[in-house]
N, C-alpha and C positions, 0 to 999 in steps of 0.2 A: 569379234575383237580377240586377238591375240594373248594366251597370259601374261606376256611380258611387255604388255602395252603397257605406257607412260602415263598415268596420270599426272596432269598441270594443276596447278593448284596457282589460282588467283588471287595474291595477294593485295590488298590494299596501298594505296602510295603511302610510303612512310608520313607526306607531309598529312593525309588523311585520318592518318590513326594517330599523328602527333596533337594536333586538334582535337580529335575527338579523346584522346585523353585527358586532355589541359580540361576541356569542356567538363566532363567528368568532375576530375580533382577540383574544378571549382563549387561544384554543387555537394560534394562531400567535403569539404572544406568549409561551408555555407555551415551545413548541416550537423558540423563538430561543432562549431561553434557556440550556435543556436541549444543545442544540448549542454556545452559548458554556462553558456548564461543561464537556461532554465534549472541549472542543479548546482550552481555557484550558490544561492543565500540556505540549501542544505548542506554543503558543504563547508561553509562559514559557519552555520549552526556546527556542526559535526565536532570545525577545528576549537572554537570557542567552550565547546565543552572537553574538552582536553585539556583543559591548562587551571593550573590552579589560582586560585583567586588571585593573587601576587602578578599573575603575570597579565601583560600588554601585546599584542600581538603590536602594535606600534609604538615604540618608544622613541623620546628626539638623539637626534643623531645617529642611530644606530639603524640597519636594514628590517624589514619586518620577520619575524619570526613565524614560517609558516609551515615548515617542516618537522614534523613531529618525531619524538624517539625514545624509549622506554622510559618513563621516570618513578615517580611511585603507584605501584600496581601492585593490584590486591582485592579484597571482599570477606565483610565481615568486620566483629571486632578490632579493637586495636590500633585505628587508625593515629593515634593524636602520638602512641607512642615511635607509632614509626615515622612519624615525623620528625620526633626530636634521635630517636638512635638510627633508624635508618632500613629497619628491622623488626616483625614481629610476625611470630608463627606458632600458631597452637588450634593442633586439629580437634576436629568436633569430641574425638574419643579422650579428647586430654584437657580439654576444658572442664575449669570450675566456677565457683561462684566471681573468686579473686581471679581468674584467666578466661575469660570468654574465648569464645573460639574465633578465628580469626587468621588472613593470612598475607600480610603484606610486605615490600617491600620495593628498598628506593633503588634502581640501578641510575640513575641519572649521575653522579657522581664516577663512577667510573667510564660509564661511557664517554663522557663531558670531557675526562681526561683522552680517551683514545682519539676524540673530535679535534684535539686543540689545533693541529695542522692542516685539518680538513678547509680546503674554500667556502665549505657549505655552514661550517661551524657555524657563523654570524646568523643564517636563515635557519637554523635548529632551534626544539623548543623540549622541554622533557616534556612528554605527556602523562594524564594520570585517571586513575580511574576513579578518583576519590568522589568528582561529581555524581557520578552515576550509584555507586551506592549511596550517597548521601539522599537522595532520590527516592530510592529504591527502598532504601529503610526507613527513613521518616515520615514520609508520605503518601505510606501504607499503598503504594503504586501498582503491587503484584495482583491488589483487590480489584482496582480503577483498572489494570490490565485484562483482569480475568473479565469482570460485568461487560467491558467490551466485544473480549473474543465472542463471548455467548452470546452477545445480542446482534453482532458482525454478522455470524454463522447462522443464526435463529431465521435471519433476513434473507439471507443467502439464499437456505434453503427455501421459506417461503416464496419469494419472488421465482427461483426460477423454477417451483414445483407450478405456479399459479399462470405465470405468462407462459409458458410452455401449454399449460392445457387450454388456454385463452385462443393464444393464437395459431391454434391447431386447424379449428374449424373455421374462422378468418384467413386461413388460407389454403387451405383443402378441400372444405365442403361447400355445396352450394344452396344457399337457402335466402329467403326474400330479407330483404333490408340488411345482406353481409354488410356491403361499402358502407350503407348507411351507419354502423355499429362500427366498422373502426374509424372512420373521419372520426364522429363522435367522441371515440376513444383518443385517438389523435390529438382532437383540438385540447386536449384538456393538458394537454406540455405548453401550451399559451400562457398558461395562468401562473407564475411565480406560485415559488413554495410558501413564502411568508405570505400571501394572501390567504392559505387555506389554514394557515395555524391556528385561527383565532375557532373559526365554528369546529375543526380537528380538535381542539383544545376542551371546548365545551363539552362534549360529545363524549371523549376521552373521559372527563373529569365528572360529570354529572349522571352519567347514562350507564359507563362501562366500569365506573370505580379504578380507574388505572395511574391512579396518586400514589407516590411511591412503591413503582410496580415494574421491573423491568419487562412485562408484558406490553408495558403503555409504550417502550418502546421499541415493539416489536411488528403486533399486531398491525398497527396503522401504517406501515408500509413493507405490509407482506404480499403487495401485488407493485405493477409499473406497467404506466401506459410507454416507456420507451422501451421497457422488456419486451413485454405484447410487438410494437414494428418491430422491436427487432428480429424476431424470433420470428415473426410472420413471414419478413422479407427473406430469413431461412432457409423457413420451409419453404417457399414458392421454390427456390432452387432443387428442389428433390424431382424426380421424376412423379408423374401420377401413376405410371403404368407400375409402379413397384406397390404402391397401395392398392390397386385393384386385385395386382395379382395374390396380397393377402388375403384380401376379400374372398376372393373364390379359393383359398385354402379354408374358409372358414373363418376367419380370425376375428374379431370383434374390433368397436371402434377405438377403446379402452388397448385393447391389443395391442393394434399397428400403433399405436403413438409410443407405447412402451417397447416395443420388440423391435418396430421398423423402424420410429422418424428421431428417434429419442438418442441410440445410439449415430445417427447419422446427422444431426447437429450439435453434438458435444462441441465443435469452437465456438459456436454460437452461443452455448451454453456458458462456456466458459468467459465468452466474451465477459456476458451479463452478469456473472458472477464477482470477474473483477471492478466492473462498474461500483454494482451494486456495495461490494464489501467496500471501498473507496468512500462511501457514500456515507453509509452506514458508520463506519471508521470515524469519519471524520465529523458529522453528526456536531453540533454543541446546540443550539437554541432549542432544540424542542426537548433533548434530555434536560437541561436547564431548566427548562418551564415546570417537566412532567418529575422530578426525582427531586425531592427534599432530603433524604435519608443520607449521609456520606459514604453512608457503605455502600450506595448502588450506582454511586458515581461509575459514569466513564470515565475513557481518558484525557477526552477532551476538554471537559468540565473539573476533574482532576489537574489535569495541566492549568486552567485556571484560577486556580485555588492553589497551584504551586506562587504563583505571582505573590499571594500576598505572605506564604507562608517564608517565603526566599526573599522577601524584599531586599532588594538592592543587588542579591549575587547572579547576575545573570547565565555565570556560566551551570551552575545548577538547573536555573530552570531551559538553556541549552540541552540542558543531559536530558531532559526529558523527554522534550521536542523529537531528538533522536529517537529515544527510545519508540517514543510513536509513530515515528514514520516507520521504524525496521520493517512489522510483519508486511505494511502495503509495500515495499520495496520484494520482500522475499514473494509473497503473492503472485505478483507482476513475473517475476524472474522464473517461478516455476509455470507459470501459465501464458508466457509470451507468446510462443508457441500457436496456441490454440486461438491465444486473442486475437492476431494478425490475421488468421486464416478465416476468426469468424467476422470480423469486417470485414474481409476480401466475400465470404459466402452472401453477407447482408448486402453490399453493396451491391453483388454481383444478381441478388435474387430481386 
């Protein structure tokens, strides 16, 4: 052939790829949707803690107010005065006994004015930040935040240190009664969680002393039979020959899980780890059971306990709600990534 042969290039009928676009757009279309409804009642939460107690996001006669825009923002002291002047600023180096520190302010008023011409004016609402500290300073929330992280994080690490070395040899090695040892393991995702609270409970409370203990809830689910498949059906996707060939470098069995298979199912890893912190996160009945002491409250149990402390102001206990969903939102966002590829691995193994 010639350099300056022709290459043809076979295009598809327009009406072919006109179809197959619409076909497309319809299933991303589908799929926007389905996403707008599952994050609509956080989003409702979100906008309900932005408005101060006074407002209505539906009032009669008038469009709903669902568009938000600076109004009073701030943290710290001072709030009640900047409510009536509009204003209030005094940093931590200038505060006294008579000035606490504090620093807010209303722009809602002047924007409100620059709005009046605007279409959107009727569907604006000032937002404010005042729920969230109310929140945040009263009900001692940075505590119920922190007992969290560490016991999210305690789990984390547990489960994926534990189903990682579980399911190394369930899927690597070969020894009498394997299958038999994971169905076993398996079947035991049959069994609802609340069936095993009660002797978990006992055991916890009688045996281990983990009454008012953030150990009591840690320990008890520092391992996972869905960790274990998952991480099983992982590793099956590795090659064997990469294991062997450590083997005859010498490497020990302890070795290749840490040097060879460990780096090479990090999505999988990562999978488990959002699961788990999800899980973990979100947790209420058995911290309930297990923690009497208020200081060792989670958040979830915490955000409980905001219900009666907020009685009647819902956008308060709103502010919270948010606040508890952010870190599994930031979580998710920084680990997406690795999550999709380790169910594509899982699936795929």
């Amino acid at each position: 052939m010639s350099a300056n042969a022709i290459h043809i290039v076979h295009r598809k009928p327009a009406r072919l790829r006109a179809r197959r676009w619409a076909a497309n757009s319809g299933w991303y279309a589908i799929m926007i949707l389905m996403a707008l409804v599952t994050a609509l009642p956080f989003l409702w939460t979100a906008l309900m803690s932005s408005r101060d107690n006074s407002g209505n996001v539906f009032r009669p006669n008038r469009p709903p107010e669902l568009i938000p825009y600076p109004g009073l923002i701030g943290w710290g002291e001072g709030l009640q005065i900047a409510q009536q002047t509009g204003e209030y600023t005094v940093m931590p180096w200038e505060a006294t006994a008579d000035r606490p520190a504090g620093w807010w302010r209303d722009y809602g008023p002047d924007i409100e004015a620059s709005l009046e011409d605007s279409p959107l004016a009727p569907y604006m609402y000032p937002a404010t930040t005042m729920n969230y500290y109310k929140v945040w300073h009263d009900v001692d929330l940075p505590r119920y935040f922190a007992n969290s992280i560490l016991v999210a994080l305690a789990v984390v690490v547990l489960v994926l240190l534990t189903c990682s070395l579980a399911a190394y040899p369930l899927a690597k090695m070969r020894f009498k009664g394997r299958n038999t040892v994971f169905y076993l393991i398996l079947s035991t995702l049959i069994f609802p969680e609340q069936l095993t609270l009660i002797p978990l409970y006992i055991m916890a409370i009688n045996y281990l002393g983990f009454q008012d203990n953030l150990l009591g809830l840690i320990l008890p689910f520092g391992t996972s039979s869905f960790g274990i498949f998952l991480l099983r059906q992982t590793y099956q996707s590795i090659p064997d020959e990469l294991l062997e060939a450590a083997r005859l470098d010498g490497a020990s069995e302890l070795q290749i899980w840490w040097h060879v298979l460990l780096p090479l199912i990090r999505p999988g890893l990562a999978t488990l780890a959002i699961f788990t912190f999800v899980g973990s996160w979100n947790s209420f009945l058995w911290p309930l059971l297990m923690i009497r002491n208020r200081a060792l409250f989670t958040l979830p149990v915490g955000l409980a306990y905001l219900r009666g402390f907020f009685s009647g102001n819902l956008r308060t206990i709103a502010a919270g709600v948010v606040i508890a969903t952010l870190p599994i939102i930031i979580v998710f966002a920084i680990f997406q990534k690795q999550f999709i590829r380790g169910l594509a691995g899982a699936v795929k193994g």
